[in-house]
N, C-alpha and C positions, 0 to 999 in steps of 0.2 A: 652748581659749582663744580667745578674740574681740579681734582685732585690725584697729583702724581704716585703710583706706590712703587716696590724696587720687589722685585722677582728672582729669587735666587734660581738658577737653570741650571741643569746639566743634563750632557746626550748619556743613556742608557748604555754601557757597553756590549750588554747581549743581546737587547731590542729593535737598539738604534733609534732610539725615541726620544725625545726630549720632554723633561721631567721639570716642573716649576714647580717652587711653591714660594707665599708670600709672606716673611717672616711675620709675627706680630696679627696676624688675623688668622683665626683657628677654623679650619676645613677649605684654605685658600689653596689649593693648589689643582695638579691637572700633568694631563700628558699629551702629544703629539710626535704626527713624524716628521712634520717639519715647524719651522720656528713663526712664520706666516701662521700655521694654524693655530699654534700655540699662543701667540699673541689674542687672537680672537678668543680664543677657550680663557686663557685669563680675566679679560677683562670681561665675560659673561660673570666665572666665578668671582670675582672681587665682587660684581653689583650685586651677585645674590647673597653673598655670606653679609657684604652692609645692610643689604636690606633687613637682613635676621638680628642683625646687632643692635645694643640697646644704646640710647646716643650718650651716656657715659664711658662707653667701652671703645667705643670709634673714637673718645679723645685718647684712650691711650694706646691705641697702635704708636708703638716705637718708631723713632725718627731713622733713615738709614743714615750711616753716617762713611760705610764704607767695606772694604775686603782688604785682607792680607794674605798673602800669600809666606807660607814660614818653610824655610829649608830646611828638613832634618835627614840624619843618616840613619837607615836601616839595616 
């Protein structure tokens, strides 16, 4: 069964690396220097962190439902 998950990303500013991780599943995340690699490297870590998961705890990875972006002044 083929199940979608949502990857929070962002480029490293002093690396230049891209940095994921997947909310909701604990030791999901990973880095690269480009986004092509980074896509591979997560979806290795997603199958291995499921496969360690107990199948109570894969029902509850949190659903994504979204990002906001908030303006404040500093």
């Amino acid at each position: 069964m083929m199940t979608k998950y949502t990857a929070y990303i962002e480029k490293d500013p002093e690396t230049g690396c891209y940095v994921a991780i997947v909310p909701g599943i604990p030791g999901a995340h990973t880095q690269a220097d480009t986004l092509d690699e980074l896509n591979v490297r997560l979806k290795e870590v997603i199958e291995l962190c499921l496969e360690e998961m107990d199948p109570e705890e894969k029902v509850s990875i949190p659903e994504f439902v979204g990002v906001s972006q908030i303006e404040v002044t500093v």
